[in-house]
N, C-alpha and C positions, 0 to 999 in steps of 0.2 A: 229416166232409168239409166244406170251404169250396168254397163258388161265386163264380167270379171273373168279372168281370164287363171285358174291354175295347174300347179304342175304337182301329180300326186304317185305316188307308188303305186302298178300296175294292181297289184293284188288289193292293196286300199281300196282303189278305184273300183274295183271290180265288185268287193263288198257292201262298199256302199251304195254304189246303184241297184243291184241285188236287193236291198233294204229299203228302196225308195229314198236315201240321203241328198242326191244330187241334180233334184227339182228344184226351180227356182221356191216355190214355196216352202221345201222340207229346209233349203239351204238358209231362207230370210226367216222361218224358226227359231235354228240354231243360234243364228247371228243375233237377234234378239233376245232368247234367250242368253248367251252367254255378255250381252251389254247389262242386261239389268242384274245378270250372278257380282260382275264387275263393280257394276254400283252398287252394290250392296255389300261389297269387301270395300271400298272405299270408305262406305260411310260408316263402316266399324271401326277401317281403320279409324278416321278422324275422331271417333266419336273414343275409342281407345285411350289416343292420344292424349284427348281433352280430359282422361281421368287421371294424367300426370300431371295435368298445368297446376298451379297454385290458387287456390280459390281466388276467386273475383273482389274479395276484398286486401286480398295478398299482393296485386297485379295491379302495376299503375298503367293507364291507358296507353304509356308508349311502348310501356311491355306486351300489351295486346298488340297493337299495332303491326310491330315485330315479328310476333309470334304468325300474324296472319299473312307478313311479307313471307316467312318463311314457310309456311303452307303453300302458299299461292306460289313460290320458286318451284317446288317440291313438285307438283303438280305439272307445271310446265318442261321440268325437264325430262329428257326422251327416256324412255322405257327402256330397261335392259331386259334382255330374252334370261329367263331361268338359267343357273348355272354359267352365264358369262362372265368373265373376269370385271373388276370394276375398275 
């Protein structure tokens, strides 16, 4: 088990324990719920995507290739927070 440790707005805080939000179980919920909301905008993205590529007979396998280097870069690089500069 990990101990997580945050720092919330008093009035936040206040509401959500009020609410029952900040149990170890209401909190491993959320947390799971909003992992599989994630995966499941991921995989629309990708799946988006893949209605731009050029059909399979249009795409020679280093085009593929490519395509799936730059997925997998895509993937690996860090997250910007909503609204931060790029």
């Amino acid at each position: 088990m990990t101990t997580v440790q945050i720092t919330l707005p008093d009035q936040l805080a206040q509401d959500a324990e009020r609410a029952g939000l900040l149990s170890s179980e209401s909190l491993e919920e959320l947390l799971r719920a909003e992992l599989r909301t994630r995966s499941a905008s991921e995989l629309l993205s990708v799946l988006d995507s893949l209605d731009r590529v050029p059909t399979t007979e249009d795409f020679s396998p280093e085009a593929m290739a490519e395509e799936v280097r730059a997925m997998r870069a895509e993937r690996r690089a860090p997250s910007r927070p909503a609204g931060s500069p790029q």
